[in-house]
C-alpha positions as CSV (number, residue, x, y, z in Angstrom):
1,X,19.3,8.6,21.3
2,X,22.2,9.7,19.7
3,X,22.6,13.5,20.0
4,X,24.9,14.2,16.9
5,X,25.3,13.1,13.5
6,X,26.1,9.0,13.4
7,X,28.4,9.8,10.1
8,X,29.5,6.1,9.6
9,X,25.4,5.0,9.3
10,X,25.1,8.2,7.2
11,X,28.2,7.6,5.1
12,X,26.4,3.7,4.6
13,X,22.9,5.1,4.0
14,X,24.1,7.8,1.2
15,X,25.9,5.1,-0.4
16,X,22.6,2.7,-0.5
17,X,20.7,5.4,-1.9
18,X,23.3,6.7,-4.5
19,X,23.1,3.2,-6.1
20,X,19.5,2.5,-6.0
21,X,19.1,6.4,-7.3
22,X,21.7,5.6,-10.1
23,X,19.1,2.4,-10.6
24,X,16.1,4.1,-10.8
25,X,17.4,6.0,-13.9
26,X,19.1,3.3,-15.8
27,X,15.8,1.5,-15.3
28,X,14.5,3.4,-18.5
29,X,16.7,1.6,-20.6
30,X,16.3,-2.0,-19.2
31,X,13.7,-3.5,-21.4
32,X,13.2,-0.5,-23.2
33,X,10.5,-0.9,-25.8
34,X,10.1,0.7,-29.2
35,X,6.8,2.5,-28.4
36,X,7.7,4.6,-24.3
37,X,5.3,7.3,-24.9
38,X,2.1,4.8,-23.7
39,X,0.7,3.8,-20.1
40,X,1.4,0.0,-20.8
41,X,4.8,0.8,-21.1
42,X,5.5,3.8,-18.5
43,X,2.8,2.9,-16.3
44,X,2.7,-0.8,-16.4
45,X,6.3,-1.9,-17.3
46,X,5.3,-3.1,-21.1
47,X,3.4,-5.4,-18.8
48,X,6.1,-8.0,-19.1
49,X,7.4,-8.6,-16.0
50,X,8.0,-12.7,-15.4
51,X,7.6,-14.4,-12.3
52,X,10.9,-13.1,-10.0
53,X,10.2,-9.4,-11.2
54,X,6.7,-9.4,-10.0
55,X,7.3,-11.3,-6.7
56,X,10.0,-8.7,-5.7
57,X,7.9,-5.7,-7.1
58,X,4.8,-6.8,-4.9
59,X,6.6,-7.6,-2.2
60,X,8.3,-4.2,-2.3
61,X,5.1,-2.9,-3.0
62,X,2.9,-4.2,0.3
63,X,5.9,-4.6,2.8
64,X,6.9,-1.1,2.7
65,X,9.1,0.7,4.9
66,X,5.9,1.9,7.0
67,X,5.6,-1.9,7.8
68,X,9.0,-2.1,8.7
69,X,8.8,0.2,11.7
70,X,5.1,0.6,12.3
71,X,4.2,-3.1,13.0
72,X,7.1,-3.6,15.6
73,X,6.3,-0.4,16.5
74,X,2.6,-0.9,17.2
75,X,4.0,-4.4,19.3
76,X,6.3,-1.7,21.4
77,X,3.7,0.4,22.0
78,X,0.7,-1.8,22.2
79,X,1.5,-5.7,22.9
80,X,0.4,-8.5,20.4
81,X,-2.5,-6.5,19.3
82,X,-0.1,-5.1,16.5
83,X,0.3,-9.1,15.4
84,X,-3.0,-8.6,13.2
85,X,-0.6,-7.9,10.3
86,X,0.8,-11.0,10.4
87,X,-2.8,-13.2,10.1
88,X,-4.6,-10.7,7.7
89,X,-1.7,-11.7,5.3
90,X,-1.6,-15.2,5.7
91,X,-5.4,-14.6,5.1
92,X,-5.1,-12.2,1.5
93,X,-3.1,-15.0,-0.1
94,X,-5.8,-17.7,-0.7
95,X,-7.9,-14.7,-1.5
96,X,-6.8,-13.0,-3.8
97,X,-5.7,-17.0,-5.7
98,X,-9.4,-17.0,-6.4
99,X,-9.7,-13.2,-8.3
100,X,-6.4,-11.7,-9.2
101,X,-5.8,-14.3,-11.8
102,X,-9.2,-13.2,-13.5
103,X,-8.7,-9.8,-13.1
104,X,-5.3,-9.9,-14.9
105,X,-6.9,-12.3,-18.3
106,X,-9.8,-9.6,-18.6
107,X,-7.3,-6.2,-18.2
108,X,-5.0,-8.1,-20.0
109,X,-7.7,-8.9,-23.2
110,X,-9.3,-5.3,-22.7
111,X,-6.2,-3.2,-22.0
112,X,-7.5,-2.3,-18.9
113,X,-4.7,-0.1,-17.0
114,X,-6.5,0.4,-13.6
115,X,-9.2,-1.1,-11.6
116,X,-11.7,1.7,-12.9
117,X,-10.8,1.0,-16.4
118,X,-12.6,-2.5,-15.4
119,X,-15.6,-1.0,-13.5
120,X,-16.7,1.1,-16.2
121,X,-16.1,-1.5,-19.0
122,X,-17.9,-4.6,-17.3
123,X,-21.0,-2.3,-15.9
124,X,-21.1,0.9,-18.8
125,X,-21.0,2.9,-16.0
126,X,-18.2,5.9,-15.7
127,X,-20.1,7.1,-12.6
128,X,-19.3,3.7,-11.1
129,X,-15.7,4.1,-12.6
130,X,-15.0,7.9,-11.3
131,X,-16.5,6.7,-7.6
132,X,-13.4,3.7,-7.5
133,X,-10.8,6.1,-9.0
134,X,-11.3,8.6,-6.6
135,X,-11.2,6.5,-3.6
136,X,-8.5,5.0,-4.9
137,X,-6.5,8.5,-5.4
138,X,-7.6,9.2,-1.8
139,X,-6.5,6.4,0.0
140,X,-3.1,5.7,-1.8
141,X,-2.2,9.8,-0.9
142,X,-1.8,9.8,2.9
143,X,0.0,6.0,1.7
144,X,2.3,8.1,0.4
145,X,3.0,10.4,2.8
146,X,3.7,7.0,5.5
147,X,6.6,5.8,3.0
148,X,8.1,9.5,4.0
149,X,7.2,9.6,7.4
150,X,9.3,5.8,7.7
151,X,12.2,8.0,6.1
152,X,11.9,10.8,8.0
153,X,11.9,8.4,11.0
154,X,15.2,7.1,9.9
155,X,16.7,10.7,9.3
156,X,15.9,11.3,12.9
157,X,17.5,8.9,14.6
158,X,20.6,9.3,12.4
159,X,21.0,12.9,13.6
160,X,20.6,14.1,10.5
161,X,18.6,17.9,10.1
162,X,19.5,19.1,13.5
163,X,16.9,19.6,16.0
164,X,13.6,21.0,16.7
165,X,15.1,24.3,17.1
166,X,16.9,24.6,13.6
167,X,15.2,26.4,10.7
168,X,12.5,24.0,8.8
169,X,14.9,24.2,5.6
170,X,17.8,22.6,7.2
171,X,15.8,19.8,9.0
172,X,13.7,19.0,5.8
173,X,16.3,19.3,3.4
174,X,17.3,15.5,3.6
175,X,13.9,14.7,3.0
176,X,13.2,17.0,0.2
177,X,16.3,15.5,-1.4
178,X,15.4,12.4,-1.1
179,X,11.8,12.9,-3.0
180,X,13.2,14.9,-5.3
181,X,15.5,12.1,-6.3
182,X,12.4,9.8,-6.4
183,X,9.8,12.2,-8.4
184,X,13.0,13.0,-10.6
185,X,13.5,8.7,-11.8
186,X,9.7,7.8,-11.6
187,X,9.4,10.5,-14.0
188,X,12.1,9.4,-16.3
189,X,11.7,5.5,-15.9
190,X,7.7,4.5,-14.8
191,X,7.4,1.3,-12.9
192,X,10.8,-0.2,-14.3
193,X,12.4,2.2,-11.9
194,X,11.6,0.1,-8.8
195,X,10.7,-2.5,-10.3
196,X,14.5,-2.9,-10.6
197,X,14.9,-1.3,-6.9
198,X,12.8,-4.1,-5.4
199,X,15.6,-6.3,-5.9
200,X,17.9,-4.5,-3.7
201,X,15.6,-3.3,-1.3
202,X,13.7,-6.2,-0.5
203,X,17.6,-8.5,-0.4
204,X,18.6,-5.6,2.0
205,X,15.4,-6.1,4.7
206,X,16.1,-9.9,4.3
207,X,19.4,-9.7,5.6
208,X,18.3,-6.6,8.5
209,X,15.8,-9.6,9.9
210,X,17.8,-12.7,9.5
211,X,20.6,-10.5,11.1
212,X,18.6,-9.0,13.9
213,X,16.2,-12.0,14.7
214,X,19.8,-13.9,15.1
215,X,22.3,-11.2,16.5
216,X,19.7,-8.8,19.1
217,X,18.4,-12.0,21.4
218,X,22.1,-13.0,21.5
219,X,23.3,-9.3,22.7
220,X,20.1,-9.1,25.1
221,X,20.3,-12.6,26.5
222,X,18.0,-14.6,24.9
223,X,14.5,-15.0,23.5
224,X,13.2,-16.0,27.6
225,X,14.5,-12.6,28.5
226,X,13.2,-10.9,25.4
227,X,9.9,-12.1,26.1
228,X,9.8,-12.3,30.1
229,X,11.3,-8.3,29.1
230,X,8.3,-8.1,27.1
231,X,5.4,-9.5,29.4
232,X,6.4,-7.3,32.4
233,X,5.8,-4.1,30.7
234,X,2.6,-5.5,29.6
235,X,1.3,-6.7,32.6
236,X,2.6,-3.5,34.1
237,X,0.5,-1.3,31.7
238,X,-3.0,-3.8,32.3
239,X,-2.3,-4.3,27.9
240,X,-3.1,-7.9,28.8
241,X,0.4,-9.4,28.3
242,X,1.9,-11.5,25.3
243,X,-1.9,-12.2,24.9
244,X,-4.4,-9.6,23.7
245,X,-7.1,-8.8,26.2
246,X,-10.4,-10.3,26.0
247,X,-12.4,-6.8,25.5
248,X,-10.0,-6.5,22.0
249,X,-10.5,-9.7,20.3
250,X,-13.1,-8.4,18.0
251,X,-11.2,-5.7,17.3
252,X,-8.1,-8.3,15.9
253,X,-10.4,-10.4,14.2
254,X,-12.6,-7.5,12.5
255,X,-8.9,-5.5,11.4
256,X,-7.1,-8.6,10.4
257,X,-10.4,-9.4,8.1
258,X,-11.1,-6.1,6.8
259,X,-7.2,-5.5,6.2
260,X,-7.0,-8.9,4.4
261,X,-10.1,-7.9,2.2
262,X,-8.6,-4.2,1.2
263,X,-5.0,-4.6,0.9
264,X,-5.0,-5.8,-3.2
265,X,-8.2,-3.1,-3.6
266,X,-5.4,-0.2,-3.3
267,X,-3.9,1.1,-7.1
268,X,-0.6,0.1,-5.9
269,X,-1.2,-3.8,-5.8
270,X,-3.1,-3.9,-9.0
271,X,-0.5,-1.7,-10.7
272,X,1.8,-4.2,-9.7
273,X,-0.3,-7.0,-10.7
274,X,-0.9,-5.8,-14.1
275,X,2.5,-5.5,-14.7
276,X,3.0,-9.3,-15.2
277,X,3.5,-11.0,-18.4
278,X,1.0,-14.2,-17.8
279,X,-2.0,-15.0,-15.9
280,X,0.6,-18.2,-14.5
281,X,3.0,-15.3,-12.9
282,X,0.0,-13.5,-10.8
283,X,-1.0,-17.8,-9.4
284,X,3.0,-18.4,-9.0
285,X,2.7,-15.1,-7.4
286,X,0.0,-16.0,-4.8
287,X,2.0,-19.5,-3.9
288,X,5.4,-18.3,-3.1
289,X,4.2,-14.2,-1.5
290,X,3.7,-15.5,2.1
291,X,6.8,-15.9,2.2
292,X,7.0,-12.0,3.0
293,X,4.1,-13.1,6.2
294,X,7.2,-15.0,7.3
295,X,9.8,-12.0,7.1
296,X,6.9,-10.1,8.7
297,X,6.3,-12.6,11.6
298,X,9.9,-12.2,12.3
299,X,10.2,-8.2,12.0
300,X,7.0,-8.0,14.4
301,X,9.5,-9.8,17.4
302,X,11.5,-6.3,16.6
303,X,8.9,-4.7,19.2
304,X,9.8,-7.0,21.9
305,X,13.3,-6.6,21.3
306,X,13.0,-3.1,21.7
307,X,11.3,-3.5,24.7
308,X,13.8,-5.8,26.3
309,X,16.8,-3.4,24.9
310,X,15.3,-0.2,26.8
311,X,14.6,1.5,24.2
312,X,12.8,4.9,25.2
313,X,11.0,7.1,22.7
314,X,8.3,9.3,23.0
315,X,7.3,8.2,19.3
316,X,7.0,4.7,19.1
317,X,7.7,5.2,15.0
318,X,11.0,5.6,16.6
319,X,11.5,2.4,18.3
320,X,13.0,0.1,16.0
321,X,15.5,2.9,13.9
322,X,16.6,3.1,17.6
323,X,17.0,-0.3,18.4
324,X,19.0,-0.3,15.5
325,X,21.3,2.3,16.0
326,X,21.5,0.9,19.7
327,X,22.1,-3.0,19.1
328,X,24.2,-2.7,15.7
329,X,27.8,-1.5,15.1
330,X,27.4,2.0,13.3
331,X,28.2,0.3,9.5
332,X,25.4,-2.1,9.7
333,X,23.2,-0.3,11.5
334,X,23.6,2.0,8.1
335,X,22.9,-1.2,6.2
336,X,19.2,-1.0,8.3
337,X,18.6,1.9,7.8
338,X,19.2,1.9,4.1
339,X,16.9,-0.7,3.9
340,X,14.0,1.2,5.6
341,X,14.9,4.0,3.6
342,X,14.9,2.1,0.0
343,X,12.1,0.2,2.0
344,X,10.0,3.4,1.5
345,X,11.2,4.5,-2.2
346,X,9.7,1.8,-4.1
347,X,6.6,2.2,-2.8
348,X,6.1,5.3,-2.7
349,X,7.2,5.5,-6.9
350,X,4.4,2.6,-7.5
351,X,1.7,4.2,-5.6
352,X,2.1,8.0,-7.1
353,X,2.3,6.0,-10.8
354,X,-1.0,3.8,-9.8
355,X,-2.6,7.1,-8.4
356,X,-1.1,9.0,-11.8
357,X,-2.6,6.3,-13.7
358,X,-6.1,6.4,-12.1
359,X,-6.6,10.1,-12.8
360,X,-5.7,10.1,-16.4
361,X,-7.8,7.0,-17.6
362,X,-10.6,7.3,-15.6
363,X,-10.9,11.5,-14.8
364,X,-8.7,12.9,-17.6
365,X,-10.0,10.7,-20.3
366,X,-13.2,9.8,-19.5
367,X,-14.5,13.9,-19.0
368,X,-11.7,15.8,-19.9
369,X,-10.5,14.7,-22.8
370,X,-11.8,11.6,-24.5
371,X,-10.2,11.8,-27.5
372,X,-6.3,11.7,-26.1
373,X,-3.6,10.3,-27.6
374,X,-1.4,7.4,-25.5
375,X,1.0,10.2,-25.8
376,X,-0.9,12.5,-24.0
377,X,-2.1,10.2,-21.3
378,X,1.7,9.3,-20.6
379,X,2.8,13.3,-20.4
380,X,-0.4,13.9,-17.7
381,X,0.4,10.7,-16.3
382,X,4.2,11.3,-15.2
383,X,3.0,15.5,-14.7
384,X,-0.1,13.8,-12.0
385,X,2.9,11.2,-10.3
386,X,5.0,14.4,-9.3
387,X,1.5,16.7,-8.5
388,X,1.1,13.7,-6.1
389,X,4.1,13.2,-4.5
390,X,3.9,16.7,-3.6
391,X,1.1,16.2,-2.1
392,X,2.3,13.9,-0.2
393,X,5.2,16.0,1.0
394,X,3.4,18.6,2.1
395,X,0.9,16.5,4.0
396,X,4.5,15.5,5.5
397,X,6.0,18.5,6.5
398,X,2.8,20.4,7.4
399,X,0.7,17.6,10.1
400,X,1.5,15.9,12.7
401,X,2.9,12.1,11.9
402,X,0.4,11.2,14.2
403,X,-2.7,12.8,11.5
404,X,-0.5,10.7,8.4
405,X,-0.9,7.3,10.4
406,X,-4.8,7.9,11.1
407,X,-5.6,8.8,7.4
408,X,-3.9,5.9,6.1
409,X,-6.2,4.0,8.6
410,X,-9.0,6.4,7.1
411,X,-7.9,5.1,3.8
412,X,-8.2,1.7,4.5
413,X,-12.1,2.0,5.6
414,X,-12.6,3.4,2.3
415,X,-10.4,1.4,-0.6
416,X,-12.5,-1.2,1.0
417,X,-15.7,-0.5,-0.3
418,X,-14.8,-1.0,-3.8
419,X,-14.7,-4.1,-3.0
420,X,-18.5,-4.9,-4.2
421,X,-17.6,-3.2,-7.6
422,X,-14.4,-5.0,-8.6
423,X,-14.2,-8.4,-6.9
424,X,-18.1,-9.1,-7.4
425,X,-18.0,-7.5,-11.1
426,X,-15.1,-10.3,-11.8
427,X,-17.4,-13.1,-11.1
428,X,-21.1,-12.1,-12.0
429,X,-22.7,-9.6,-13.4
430,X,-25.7,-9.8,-11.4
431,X,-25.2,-6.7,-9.1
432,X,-26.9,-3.2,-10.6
433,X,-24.2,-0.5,-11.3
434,X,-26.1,2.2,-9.3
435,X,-27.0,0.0,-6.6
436,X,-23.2,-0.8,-6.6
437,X,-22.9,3.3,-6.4
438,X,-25.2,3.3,-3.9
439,X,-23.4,1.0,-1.7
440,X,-20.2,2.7,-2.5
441,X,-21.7,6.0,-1.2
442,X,-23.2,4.2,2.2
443,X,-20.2,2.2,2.9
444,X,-17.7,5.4,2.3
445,X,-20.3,7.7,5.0
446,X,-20.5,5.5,7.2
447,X,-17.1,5.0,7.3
448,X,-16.0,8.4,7.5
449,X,-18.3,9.5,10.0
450,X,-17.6,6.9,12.3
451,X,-13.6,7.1,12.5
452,X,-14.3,10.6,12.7
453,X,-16.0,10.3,16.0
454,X,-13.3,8.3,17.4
455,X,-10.8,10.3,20.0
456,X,-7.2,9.6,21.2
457,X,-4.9,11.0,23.2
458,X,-3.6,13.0,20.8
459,X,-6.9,13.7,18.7
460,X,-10.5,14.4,18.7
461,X,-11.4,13.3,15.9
462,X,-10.1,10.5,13.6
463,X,-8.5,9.1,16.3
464,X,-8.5,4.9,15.4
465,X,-10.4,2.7,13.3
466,X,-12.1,0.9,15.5
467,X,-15.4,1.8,17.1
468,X,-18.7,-0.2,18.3
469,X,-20.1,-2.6,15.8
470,X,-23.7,-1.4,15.4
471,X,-26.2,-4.3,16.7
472,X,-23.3,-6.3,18.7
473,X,-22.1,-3.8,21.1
474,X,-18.1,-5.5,20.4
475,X,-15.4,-2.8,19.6
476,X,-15.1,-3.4,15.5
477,X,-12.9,-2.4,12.6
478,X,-14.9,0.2,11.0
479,X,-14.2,-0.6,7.8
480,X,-15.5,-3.9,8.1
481,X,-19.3,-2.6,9.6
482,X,-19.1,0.3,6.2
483,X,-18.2,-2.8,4.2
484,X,-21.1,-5.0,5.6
485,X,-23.5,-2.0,5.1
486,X,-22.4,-1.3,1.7
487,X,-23.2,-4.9,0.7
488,X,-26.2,-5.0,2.2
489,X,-27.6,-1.8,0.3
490,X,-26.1,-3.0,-2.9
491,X,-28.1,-6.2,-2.6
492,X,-31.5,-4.9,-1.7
493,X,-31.3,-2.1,-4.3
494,X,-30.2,-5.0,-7.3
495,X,-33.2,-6.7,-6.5
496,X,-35.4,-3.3,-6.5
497,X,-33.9,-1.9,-9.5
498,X,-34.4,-5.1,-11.2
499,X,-37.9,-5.1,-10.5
500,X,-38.0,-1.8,-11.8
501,X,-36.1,-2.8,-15.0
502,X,-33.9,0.3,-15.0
503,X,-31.1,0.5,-17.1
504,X,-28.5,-1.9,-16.5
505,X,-25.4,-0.6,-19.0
506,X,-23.1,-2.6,-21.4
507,X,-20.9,-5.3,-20.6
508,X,-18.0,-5.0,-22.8
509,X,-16.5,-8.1,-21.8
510,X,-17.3,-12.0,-22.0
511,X,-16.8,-15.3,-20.0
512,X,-13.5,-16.3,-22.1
513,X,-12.2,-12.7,-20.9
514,X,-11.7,-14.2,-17.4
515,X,-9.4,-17.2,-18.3
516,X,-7.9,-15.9,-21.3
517,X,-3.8,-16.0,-20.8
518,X,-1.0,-14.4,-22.8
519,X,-0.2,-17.8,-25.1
520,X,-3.7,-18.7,-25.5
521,X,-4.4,-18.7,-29.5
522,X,-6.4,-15.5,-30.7
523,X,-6.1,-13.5,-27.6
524,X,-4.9,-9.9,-28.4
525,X,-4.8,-6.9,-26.1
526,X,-7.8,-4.8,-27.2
527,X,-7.5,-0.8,-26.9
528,X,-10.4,0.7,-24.7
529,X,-12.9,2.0,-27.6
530,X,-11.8,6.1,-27.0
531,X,-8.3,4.9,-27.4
532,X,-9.7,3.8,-30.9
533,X,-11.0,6.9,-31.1
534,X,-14.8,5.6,-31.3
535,X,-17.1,6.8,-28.3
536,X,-18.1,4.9,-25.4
C-alpha cells in the first residue's frame, strides 16, 4: 500500500467529483417545473423520468459503490460464497416484472409518494403504514453509512487523511467534504440531482470493468493463473475452493432468495421507481436491468484478481481500491476510483430523499401534522434528507466499518418483512391489516434476536446473517426463516380475525388502479385525501 499521497489519482478523483458536484446543482434547473415546492417534484423528479433516465437512476441506485468493493471483496476474503449477488439478481428481475408495474399504476392514480402511502391507503390502516416507514427509515440508515464507508475506503488507499496517528479532523476532513457537497445539492436539486449523476457514474464503472476484466488478466498472466491463483488460497484456507462447501449451500440459496425478495422493498428502489413517467418505463425497466447482473458477474472476478495480484490487506473492503492503485497507471487508477467514489454519491442522495420522504408522509403528516401544505412537506422533507445523512456520518466516523456492514445485513432481515404488506396488498386484499402487523412484528423479533446471537471474530453479537434454520438444522439466511414466520402468523391470524369479523379498514383503491397507465383516458393523479385537506 502506498504510504504517501498518490497526487495524480487524487488530482483525477477531485476532478470527477468537481464535475459531478457542479452536476448535482445544475440539476435543479434541468426539467425544472412551475410548481418545486411539492414531493412529486423534489422528491420524485416531477415523476417524469423516460425510459434511459430511470434505467441509469436504478442502476446507480442498487449497484452502489458498496457493491463495487464489497462483492469482490467478500470473493477475496471468502471464495465464491460472495457469488450470491450475482444469482439473487438475475432472480429480482422476473420478480419484480410481476408487481412493480402495479405498484407504479396505483401510486401513480393515488399520488402515492412512498410504499407506506400505499399500505395505509389499500388497508385504512396508519398503524400498518407507520410499521413499513419505520423499517424502511431503519434499514436505508446504516445503507447510508456503507455508500461512505466505500468512499472512505477509496480515501484510504489514496493516502489521503494521513494515518491512524493524525488528529480525527485531518483524516475525516475529505469525507466531511465530500457529504457536505452531497447534503448541500440533494438539498438544492431532490432526485434530479443524481438522477443526472447516474449517467456519469454508472458510464465511469462500465469502462473500470471492461478495462480491468481486459487489462488485470493480461498484466497477471492470464485468467488459468488468476484462477489456479485463486483456488490455492482456497484450498489452502479448507474455504472449499472455486466451489462453495457443501455445509454452506443452504446458506447461498437462503441469502441469494431472501436478498432477491428485499432488494426493491428498500425506499431507495421504489423512490426510483416512482420517478418514471409510464407504467411501460418500470416493464422496459425490468427487461433491459440485468444488464447491471452482467457488469456485476464481471466485477465479482475482481476478488480473484486480487488474489492472484498479491494483494494484502487486513480489511478486505480494501482489496479492490488496492488492486487498483496496484495494477493501473496512477491516471486511471483515479478514473476507478472516481467511479467508486461517484459510485457511492448517487445512492447515498436517493436513499436520504426516500428515507426523507418516508418520514414526512407517513410520520409527519399522518400524526404530526395532517393538515400540511405540499410546501411544508417539501421544507421537512429536504430538513429530514440532511438530519439523515448526518446520521449516517456519524454512524461512520464513530463504529467500527465492521458494525456498518452487519447492520446493513441487520437491515436486510427487516425491509424484508414488509414484504406481506406491500407485494401481497398489490394483488389481493384478502390479508387482515393487523394480522399483517402481527406478522410484521414476529418477522422483525425474530429477526433481530436471532442475528443478534450470531458471533464473529470481531463481534459478539450481530456478527452475520446466517444462523440455524429452526426445524431443518441447515445454516439459513435469517431473514428468510423471520420472513417464513411472519407469513405464517399473518395467515393464521386473517383467517381468525375473519372469523371474528373484526374491523377490516377502507380500501381506497380499485382493480382499474393496478393497470391504469399515464395515457390511459380519465386517469388523473389523485391527491391523498389530507392533501385535500379532508380527513382520513
Amino acid at each position: 500500500m502506498n504510504d504517501g499521497v498518490n497526487g495524480v489519482a487524487l488530482a483525477v478523483f477531485i476532478l470527477f467529483f468537481l464535475a459531478v458536484t457542479v452536476m448535482g446543482f445544475l440539476a435543479a434547473r434541468w426539467r425544472k417545473a412551475e410548481n418545486e415546492h411539492s414531493l412529486d417534484e423534489w422528491g420524485l423528479g416531477g415523476r417524469s423520468f423516460g425510459t434511459w433516465i430511470t434505467w441509469f437512476l436504478l442502476g446507480g441506485d442498487l449497484y452502489t459503490a458498496y457493491t463495487f468493493v464489497a462483492v469482490p471483496a467478500a470473493i477475496y476474503a471468502a471464495g465464491a460464497a460472495g457469488f450470491f449477488a450475482v444469482p439473487y439478481t438475475i432472480l429480482v428481475y422476473p420478480l419484480i416484472f410481476t408487481f412493480l408495474p402495479r405498484l407504479w399504476s396505483v401510486s401513480h392514480k393515488h399520488g402515492y409518494v412512498t410504499t407506506s402511502d400505499f399500505v395505509r391507503g389499500r388497508f385504512g390502516s396508519k398503524g400498518l403504514s407507520l410499521a413499513v416507514a419505520v423499517t424502511g427509515i431503519l434499514a436505508t440508515m446504516p445503507y447510508i453509512a456503507l455508500q461512505l464507508v466505500g468512499i472512505q475506503a477509496v480515501l484510504d488507499v489514496m493516502g489521503v487523511g494521513g494515518g491512524e496517528n493524525t488528529n480525527w479532523f485531518v483524516k475525516d476532513l475529505p469525507l466531511l467534504i465530500a457529504f457536505g457537497v452531497l447534503a448541500a445539492y440533494t438539498y438544492s436539486s431532490g432526485l434530479r440531482a443524481p438522477a443526472l449523476i447516474a449517467f456519469v457514474k454508472d458510464t465511469l464503472i462500465y469502462i473500470v470493468i471492461a478495462v480491468a476484466i481486459i487489462y488485470i488478466p493480461i498484466k497477471l498472466g492470464g485468467f488459468d493463473d488468476v484462477f489456479g491463483a485463486a483456488s490455492e488460497k482456497y484450498t489452502a484456507a479448507k474455504a472449499g475452493g472455486l466451489v462453495p462447501l457443501e455445509a454452506g449451500q443452504w446458506t447461498y440459496a437462503t441469502l441469494a432468495l431472501g436478498s432477491a425478495l428485499a432488494l426493491f422493498m428498500y425506499p431507495h428502489s421504489i423512490t426510483a421507481t416512482l420517478s418514471s413517467r409510464s407504467r411501460e418505463v418500470i416493464r422496459r425497466n425490468t427487461t433491459i436491468l440485468p444488464l447491471y447482473s452482467l457488469m456485476l458477474g464481471l466485477l465479482a472476478l475482481l476478488g480473484f484478481m486480487a488474489i492472484a495480484a498479491g494483494v494484502k490487506v487486513t480489511n478486505p473492503q480494501l482489496a479492490i481500491p488496492q488492486l487498483f492503485e496496484d495494477m493501473f497507471p496512477d491516471w486511471f487508477a483515479g478514473v476507478a476510483f472516481a467511479a467508486i467514489g461517484i459510485g457511492a454519491l448517487v445512492p447515498a442522495a436517493i436513499m436520504s430523499i426516500a428515507a426523507a420522504n418516508l418520514f414526512t408522509r407517513n410520520i409527519y403528516k399522518d400524526f404530526i401534522k395532517p393538515d400540511a401544505t405540499p410546501a411544508q412537506e417539501t421544507k421537512v422533507s429536504k430538513l429530514v434528507s440532511l438530519l439523515v445523512k448526518v446520521g449516517a456520518l456519524v454512524f461512520v466516523l464513530t463504529m467500527d466499518k465492521t458494525v456498518a456492514i452487519n447492520f446493513q445485513l441487520l437491515g436486510g432481515i427487516w425491509i424484508l418483512q414488509t414484504f406481506p404488506a406491500l407485494v401481497g396488498g398489490l394483488f389481493t386484499r384478502w390479508f387482515h391489516r393487523w394480522a399483517l402487523l402481527a406478522g410484521w412484528a414476529v418477522g422483525m423479533i425474530y429477526g433481530t434476536v436471532a442475528a443478534y446471537g450470531v458471533a464473529s471474530p470481531t463481534q459478539k453479537h450481530f456478527g452475520g446473517s446466517a444462523k440455524e434454520i429452526p426445524g431443518i438444522g441447515e445454516i439459513g439466511y435469517i431473514g428468510l426463516t423471520a420472513f417464513i414466520l411472519n407469513v405464517a402468523v399473518t395467515v393464521v391470524l386473517t383467517f381468525v380475525l375473519k372469523a371474528l369479523k373484526a374491523p377490516d379498514g377502507v380500501d381506497e383503491t380499485s382493480p382499474q388502479d393496478y393497470t391504469a397507465d399515464a395515457g390511459d383516458p380519465g386517469v388523473e393523479v389523485e391527491l391523498p385525501p389530507a392533501t385535500a385537506g379532508t380527513s382520513h
